[in-house]
N, CA and C of each residue as an Amber inpcrd file, in Angstrom:
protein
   582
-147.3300000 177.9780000  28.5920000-146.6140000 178.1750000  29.8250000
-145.6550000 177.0000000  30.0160000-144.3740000 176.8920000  30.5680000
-143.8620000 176.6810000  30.4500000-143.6430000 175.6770000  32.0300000
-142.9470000 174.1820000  31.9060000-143.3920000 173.8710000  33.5500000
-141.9760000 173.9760000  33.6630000-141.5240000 174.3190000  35.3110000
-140.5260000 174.6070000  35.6270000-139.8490000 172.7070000  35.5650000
-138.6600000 172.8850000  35.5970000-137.1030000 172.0000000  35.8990000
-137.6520000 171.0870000  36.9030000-137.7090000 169.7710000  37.1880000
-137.5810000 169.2830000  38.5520000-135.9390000 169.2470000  38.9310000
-136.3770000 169.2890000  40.3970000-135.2250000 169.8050000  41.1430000
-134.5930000 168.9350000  41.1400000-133.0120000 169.1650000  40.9280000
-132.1740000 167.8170000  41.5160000-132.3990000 167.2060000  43.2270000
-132.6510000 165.6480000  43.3540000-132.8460000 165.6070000  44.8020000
-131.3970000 165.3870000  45.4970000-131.7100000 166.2430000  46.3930000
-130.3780000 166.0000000  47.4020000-129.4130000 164.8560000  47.6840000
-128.1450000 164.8870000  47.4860000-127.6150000 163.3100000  47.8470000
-127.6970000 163.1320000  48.9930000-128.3940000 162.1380000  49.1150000
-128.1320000 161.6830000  50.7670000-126.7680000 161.6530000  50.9730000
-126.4740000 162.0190000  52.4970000-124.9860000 161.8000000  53.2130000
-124.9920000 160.0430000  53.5550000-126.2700000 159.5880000  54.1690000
-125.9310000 158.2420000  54.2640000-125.6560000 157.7520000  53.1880000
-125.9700000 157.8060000  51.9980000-125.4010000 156.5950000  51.3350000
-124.9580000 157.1390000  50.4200000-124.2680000 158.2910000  50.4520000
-123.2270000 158.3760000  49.6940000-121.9950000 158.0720000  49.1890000
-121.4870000 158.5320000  48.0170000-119.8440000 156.9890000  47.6420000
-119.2810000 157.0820000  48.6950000-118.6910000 158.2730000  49.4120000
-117.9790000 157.9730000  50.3380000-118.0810000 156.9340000  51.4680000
-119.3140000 157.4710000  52.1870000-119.8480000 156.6380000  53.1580000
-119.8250000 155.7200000  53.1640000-120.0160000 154.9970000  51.7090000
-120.1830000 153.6440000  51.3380000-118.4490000 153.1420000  51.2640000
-117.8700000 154.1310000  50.6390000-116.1650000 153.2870000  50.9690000
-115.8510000 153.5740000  52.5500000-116.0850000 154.3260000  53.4370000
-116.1460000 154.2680000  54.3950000-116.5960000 152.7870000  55.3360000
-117.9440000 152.9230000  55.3980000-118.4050000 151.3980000  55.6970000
-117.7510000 149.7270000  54.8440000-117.2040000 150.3650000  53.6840000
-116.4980000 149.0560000  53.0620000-115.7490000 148.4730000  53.6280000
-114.4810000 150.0720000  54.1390000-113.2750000 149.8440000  54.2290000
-113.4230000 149.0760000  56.2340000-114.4230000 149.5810000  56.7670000
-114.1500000 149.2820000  57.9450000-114.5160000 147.5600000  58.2000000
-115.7990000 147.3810000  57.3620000-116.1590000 145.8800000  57.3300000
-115.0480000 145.2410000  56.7860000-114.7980000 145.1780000  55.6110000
-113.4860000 144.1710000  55.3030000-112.2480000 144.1330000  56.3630000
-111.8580000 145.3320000  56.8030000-110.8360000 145.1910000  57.6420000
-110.9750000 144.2290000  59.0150000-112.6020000 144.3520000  59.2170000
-112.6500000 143.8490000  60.5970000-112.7930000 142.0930000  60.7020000
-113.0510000 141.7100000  59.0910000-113.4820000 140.5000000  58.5290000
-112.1120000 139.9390000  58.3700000-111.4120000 140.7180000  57.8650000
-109.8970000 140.2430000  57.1010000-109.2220000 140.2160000  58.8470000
-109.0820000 140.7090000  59.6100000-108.5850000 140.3910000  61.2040000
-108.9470000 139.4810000  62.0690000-110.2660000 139.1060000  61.6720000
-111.2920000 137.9750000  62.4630000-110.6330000 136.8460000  61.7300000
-110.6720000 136.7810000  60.1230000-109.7260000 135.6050000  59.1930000
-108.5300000 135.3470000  59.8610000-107.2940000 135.9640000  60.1110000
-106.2820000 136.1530000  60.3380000-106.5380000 135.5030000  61.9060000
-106.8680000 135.7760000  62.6560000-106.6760000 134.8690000  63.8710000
-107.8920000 134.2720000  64.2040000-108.7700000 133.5580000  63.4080000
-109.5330000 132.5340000  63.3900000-108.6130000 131.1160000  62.7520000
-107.8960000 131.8890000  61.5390000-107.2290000 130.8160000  60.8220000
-105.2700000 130.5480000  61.2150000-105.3490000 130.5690000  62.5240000
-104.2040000 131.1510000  63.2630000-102.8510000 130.2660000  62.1600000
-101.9130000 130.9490000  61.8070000-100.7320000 130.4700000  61.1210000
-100.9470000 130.0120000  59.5030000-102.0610000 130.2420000  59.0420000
-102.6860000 129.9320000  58.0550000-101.9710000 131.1100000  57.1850000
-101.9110000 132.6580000  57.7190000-101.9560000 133.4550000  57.2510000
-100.4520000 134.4540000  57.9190000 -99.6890000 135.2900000  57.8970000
 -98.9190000 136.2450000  58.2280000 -99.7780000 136.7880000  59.4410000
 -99.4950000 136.5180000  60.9490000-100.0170000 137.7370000  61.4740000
 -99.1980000 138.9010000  60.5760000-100.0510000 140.1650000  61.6970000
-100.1940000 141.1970000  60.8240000-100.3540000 142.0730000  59.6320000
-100.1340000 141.0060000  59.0700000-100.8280000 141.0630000  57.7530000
-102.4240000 141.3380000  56.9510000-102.1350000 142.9400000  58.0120000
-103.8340000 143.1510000  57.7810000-103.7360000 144.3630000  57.4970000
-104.9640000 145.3030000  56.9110000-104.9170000 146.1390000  56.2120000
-105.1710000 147.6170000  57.3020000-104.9960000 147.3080000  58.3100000
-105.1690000 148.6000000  59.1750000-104.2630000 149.5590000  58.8500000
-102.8660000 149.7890000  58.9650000-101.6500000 150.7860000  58.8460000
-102.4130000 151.0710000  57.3120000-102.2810000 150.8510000  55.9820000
-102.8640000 151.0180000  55.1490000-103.8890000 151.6720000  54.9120000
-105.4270000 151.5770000  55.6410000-106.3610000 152.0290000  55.5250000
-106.0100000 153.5900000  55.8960000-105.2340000 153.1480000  57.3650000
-105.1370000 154.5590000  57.9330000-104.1480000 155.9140000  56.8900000
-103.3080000 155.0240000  56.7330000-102.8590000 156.0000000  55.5810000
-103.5260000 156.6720000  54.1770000-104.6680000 155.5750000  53.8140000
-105.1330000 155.7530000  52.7340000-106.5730000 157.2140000  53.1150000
-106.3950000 156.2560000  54.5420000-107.6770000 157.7100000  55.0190000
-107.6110000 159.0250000  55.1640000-106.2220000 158.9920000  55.6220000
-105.2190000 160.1910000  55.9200000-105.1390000 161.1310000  54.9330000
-104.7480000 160.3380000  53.3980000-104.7760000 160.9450000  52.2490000
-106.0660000 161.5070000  51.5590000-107.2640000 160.6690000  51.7870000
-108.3100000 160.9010000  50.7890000-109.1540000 161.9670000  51.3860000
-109.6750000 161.4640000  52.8700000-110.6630000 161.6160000  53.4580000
-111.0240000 163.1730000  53.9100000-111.7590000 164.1780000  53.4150000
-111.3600000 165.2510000  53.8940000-111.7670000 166.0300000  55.4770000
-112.7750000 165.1450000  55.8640000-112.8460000 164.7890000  57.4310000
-111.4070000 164.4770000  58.2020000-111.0050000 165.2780000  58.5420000
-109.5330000 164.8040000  59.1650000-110.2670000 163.9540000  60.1990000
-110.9850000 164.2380000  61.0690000-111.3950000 162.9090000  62.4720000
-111.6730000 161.6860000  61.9920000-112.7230000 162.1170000  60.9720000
-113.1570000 160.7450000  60.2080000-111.8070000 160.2570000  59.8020000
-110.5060000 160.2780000  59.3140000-109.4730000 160.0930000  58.7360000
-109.0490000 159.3070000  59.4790000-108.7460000 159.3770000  60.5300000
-108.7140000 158.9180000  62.1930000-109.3210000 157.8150000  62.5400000
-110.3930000 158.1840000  62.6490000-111.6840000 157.2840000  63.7150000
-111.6390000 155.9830000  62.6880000-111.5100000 156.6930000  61.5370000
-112.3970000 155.1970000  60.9930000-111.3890000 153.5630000  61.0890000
-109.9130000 154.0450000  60.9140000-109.3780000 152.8210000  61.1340000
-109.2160000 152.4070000  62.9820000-109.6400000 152.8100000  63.5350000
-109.6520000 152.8680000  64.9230000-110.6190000 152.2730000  65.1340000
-111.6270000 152.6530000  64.3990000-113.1440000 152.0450000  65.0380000
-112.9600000 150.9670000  64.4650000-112.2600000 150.5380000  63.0480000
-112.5760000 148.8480000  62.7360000-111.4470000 148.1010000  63.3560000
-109.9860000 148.7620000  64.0800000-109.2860000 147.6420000  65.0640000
-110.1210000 147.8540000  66.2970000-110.7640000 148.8630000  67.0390000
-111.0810000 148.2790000  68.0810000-112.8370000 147.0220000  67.8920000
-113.4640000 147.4310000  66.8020000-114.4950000 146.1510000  66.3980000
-113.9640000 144.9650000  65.9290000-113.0920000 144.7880000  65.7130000
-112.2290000 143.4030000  65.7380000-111.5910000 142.7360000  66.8100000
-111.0050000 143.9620000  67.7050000-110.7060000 143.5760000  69.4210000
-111.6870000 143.3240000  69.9860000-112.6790000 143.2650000  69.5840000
-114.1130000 143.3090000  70.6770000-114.4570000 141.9860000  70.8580000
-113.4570000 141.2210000  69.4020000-113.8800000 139.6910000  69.4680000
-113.3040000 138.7420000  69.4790000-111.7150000 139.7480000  69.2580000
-110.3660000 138.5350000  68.9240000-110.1890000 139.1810000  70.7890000
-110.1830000 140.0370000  71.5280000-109.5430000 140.2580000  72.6030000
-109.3170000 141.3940000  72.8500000-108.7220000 141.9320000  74.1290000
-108.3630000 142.8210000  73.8840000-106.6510000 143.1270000  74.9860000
-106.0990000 143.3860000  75.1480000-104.7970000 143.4040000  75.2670000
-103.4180000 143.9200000  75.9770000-104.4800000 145.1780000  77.0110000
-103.9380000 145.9600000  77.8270000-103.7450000 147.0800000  77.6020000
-102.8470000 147.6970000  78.1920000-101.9440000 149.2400000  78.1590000
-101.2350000 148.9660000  76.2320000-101.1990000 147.8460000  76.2200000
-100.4700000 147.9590000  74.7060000-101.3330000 148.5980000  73.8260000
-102.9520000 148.3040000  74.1590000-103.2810000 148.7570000  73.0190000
-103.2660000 150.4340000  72.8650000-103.1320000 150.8760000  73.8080000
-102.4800000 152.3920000  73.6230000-101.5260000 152.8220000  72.7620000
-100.2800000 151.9850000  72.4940000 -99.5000000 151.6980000  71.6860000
 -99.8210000 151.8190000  70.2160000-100.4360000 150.3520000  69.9240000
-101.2610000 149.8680000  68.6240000-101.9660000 150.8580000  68.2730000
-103.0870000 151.4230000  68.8330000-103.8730000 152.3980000  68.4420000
-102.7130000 154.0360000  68.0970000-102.6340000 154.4820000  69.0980000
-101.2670000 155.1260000  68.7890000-100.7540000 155.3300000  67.7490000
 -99.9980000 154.2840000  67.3710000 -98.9660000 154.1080000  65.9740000
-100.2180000 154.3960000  64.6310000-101.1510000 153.6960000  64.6860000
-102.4710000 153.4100000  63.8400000-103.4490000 155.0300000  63.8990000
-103.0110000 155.8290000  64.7440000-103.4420000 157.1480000  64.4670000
-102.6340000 157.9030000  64.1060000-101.6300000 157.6890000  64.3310000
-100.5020000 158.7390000  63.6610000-100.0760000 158.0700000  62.2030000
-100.0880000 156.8910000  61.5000000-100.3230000 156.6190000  60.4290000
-101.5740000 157.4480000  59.6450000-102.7540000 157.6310000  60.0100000
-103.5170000 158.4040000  59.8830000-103.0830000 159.8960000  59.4410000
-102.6110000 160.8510000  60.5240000-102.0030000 161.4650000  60.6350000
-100.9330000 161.9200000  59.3180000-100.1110000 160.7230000  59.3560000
 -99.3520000 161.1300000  58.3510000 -99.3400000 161.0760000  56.9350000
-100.9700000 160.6780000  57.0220000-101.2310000 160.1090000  55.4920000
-101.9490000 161.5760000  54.9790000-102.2430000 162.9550000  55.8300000
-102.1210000 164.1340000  55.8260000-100.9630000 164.9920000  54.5680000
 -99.7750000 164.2010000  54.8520000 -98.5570000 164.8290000  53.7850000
 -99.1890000 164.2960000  52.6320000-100.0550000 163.4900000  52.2790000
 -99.8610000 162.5350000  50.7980000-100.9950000 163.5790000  49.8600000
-101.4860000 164.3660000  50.8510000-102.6640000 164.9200000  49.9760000
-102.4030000 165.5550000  49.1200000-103.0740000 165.1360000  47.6540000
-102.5270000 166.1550000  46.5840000-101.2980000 165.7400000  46.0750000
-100.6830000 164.6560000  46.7640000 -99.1610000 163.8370000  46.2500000
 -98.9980000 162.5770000  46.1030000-100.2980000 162.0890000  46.3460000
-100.2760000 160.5180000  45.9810000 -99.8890000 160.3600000  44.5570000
 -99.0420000 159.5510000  44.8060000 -97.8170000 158.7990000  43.6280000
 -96.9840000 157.7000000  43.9230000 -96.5570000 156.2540000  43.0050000
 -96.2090000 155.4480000  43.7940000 -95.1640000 155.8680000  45.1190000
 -94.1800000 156.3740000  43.9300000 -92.6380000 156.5290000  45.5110000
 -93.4260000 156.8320000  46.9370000 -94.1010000 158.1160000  46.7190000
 -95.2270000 158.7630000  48.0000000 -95.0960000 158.0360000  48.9040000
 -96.3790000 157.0980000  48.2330000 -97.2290000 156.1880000  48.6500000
 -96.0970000 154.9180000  49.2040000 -95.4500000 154.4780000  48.6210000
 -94.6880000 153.2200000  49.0610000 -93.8210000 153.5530000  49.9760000
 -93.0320000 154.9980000  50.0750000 -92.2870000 155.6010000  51.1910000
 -93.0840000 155.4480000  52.5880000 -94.1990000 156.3630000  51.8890000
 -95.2630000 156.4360000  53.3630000 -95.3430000 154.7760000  53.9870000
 -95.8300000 154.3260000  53.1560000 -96.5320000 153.0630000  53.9000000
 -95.5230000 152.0440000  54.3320000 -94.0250000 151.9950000  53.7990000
 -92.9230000 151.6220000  54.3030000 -92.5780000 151.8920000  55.7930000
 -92.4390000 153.3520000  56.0530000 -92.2620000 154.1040000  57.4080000
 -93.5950000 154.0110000  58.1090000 -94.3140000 153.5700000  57.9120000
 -95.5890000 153.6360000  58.4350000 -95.5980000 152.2910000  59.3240000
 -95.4330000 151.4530000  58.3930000 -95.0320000 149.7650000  58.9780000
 -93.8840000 149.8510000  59.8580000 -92.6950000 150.4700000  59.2440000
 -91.6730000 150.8060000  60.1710000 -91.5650000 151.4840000  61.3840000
 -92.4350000 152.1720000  61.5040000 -93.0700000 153.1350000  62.6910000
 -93.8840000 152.7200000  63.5400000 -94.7610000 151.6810000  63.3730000
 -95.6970000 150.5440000  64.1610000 -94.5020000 149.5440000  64.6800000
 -93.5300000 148.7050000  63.6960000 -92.2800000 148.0590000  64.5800000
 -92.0520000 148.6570000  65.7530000 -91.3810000 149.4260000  65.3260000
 -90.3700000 150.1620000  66.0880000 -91.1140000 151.0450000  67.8230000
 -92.2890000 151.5390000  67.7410000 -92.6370000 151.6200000  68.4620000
 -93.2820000 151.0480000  69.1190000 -93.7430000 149.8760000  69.1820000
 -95.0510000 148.7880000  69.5610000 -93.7350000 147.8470000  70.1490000
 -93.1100000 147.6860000  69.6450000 -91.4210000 146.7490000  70.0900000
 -91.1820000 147.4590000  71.2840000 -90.9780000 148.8770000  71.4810000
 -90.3910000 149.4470000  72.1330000 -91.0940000 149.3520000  73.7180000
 -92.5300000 149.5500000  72.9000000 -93.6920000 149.8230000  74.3260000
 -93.4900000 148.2620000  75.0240000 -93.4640000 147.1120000  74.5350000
 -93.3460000 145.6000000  75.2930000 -92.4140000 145.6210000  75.5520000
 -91.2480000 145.8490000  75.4970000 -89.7730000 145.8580000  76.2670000
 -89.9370000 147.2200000  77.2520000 -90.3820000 148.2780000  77.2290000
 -90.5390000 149.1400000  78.5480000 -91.5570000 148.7490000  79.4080000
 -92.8060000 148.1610000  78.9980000 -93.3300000 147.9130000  79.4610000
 -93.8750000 146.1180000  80.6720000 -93.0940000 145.6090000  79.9990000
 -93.1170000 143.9340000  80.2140000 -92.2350000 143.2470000  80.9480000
 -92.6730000 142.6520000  81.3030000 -91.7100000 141.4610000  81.8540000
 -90.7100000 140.7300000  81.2480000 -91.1750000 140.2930000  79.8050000
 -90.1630000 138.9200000  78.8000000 -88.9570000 139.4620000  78.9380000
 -88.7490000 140.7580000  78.9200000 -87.1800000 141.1290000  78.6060000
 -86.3060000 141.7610000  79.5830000 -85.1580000 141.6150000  79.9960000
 -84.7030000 142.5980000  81.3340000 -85.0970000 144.1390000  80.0930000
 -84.8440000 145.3740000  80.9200000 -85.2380000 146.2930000  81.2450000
 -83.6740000 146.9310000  81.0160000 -82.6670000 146.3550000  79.7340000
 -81.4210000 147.0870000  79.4870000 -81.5540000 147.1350000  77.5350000
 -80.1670000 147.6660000  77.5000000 -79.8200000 147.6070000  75.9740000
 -79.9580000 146.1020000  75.2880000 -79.5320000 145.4510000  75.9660000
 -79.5090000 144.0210000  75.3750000 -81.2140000 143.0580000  75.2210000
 -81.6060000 143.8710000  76.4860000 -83.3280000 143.0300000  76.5060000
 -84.1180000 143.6250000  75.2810000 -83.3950000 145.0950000  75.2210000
 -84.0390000 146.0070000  74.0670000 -83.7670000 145.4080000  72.6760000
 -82.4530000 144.9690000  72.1980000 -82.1600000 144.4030000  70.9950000
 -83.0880000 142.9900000  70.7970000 -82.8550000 142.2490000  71.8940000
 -83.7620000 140.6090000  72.2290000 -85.3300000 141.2270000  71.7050000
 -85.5910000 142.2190000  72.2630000 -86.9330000 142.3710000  71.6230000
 -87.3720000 143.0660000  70.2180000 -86.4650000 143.7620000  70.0990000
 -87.1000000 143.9140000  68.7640000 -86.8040000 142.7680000  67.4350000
 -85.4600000 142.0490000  68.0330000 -85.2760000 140.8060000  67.4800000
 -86.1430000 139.4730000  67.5180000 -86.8740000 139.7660000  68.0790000
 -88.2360000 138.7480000  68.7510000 -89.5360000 139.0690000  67.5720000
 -89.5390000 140.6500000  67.4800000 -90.4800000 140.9700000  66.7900000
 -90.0800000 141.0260000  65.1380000 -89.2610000 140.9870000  65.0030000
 -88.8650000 141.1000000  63.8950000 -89.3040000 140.1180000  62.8530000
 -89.7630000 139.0130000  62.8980000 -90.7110000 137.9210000  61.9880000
 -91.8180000 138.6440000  61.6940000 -92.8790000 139.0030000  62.6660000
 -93.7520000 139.7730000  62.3740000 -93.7620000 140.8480000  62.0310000
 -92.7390000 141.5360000  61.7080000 -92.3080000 142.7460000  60.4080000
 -92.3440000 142.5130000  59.2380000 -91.1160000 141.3480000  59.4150000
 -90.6650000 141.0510000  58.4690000 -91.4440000 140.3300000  57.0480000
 -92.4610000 139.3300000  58.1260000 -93.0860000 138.7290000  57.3130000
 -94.8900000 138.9740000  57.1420000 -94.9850000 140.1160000  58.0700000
 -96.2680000 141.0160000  58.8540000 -96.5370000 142.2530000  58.4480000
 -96.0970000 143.0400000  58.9930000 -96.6540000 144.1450000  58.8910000
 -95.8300000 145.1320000  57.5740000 -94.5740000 144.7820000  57.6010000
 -94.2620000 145.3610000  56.2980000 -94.7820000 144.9680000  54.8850000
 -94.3950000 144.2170000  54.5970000 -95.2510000 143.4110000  53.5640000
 -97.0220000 143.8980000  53.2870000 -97.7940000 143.3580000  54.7020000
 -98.9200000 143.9430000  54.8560000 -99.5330000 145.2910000  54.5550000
 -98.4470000 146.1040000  55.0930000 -98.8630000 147.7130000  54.9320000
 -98.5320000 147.7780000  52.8490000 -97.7120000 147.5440000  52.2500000
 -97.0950000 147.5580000  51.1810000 -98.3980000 146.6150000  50.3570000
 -98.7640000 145.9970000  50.7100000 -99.9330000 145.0020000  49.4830000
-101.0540000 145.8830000  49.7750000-101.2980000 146.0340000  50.7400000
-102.7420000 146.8280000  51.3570000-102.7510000 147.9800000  50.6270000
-101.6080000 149.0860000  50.6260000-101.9270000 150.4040000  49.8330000
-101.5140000 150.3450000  48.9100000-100.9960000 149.2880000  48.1900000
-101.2940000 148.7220000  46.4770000-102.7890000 149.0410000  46.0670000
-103.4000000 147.6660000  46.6010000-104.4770000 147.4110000  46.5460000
-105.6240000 148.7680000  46.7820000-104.9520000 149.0890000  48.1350000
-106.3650000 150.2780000  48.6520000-106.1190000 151.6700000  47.7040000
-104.8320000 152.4300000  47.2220000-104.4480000 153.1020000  46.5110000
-104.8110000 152.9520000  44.9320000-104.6300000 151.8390000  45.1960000
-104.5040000 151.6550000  43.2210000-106.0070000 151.3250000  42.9510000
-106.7740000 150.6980000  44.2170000-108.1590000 150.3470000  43.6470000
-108.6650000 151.5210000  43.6130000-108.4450000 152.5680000  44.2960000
-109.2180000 153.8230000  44.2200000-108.5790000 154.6060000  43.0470000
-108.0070000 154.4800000  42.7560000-107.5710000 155.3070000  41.5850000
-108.1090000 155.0700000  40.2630000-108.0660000 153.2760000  39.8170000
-108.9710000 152.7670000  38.9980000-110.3310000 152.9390000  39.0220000
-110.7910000 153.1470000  40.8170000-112.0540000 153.6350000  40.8800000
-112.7570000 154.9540000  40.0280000-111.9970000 156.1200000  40.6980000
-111.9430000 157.2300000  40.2750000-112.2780000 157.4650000  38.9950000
-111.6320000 156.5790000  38.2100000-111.3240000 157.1290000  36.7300000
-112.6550000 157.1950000  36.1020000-113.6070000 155.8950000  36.6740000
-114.3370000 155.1470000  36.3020000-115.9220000 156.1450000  36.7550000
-115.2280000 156.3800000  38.0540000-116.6350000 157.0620000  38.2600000
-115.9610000 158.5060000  39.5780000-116.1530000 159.6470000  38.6470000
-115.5190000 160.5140000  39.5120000-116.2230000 161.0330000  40.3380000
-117.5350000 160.5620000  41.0320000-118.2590000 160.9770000  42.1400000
-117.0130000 160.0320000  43.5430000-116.4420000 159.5260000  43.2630000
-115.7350000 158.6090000  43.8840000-114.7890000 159.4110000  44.6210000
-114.3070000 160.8010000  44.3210000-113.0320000 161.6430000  44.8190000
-113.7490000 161.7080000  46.1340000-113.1550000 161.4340000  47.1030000
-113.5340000 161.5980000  48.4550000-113.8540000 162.8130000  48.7380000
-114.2700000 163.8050000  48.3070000-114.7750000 165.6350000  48.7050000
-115.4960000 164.7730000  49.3700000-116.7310000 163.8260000  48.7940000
-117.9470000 163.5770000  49.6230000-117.6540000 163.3280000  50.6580000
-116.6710000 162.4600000  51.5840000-116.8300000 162.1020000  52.9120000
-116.7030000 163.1330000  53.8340000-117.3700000 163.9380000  54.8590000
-117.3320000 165.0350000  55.5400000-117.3650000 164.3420000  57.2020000
């Protein structure tokens, strides 16, 4: 007689690859933001991997909320300790979900140009609107065309030397490490994260 097969055991959802790049991606981010203004001028503000993640989540993750939430939940666990900031962060978060959002087009098209387009306009899209919200919203600047130029000219270091840059090394890194990942071990394709 013959003994039957043991059964394959179920993958756990907790600790599955995904989950586990999930929880990676949110700890480092919240570590790499705590660095960044613990070690104030040491480093590029903005020069952190949020716009990035969110895009990278956008693309992989097939949880669209999870795609979402997760870079949200590691800027607001980093605000919980660097501060937190007002009506702006409506803004910040904002821009940082619709990066998310748009990391939706990449699915199935991740490729450098893609990828470096996206995360270009992505950075460019956090400027431009986060600039916009402190000059409608604030005091520093009159409340015309000219206070409007003064401010995005104000912000413009931290583009320049912040968040563009930032978004562009980050989905190097977060793109290209997963891809090398992949190759290596193809339980790694994000199907798993739900």
């Amino acid at each position: 007689m013959s003994q039957p097969l043991p059964s394959r055991a179920p993958q756990s959802r907790v600790f599955s690859p995904g989950t586990l790049v999930l929880c990676g991606m949110i700890a480092f981010t919240v570590i790499y933001r705590l660095g960044v203004h613990a070690a104030a001028g040491a480093m590029p503000w903005n020069f952190t991997p949020v716009e990035a993640m969110a895009l990278f989540g956008g693309a992989y993750f097939t949880n669209r909320r999870l795609a979402i939430a997760v870079p949200l939940v590691a800027l607001f666990l980093a605000d919980c300790f660097i501060g937190f900031y007002g009506w702006m962060m409506l803004a910040v978060y904002g821009c940082v979900a619709l990066t998310a959002w748009g990391g939706f087009a990449l699915r199935g098209r991740v490729g450098f140009w893609n990828t470096l387009v996206a995360a270009a306009g992505s950075a460019t899209g956090f400027y431009l609107v986060t600039n916009f919200f402190v000059w409608l919203g604030g005091t520093m600047y009159p409340h015309s065309a000219s206070g409007l130029v003064a401010c995005y000219l104000a912000g413009w270091p931290f583009y320049q030397y912040g968040t563009l840059p930032g978004t562009l090394v980050w989905s190097a890194l977060l793109f290209g490490s997963f891809a090398l990942l992949g190759r290596r071990w193809n339980v790694l394709h994000l199907t798993a994260v739900h």
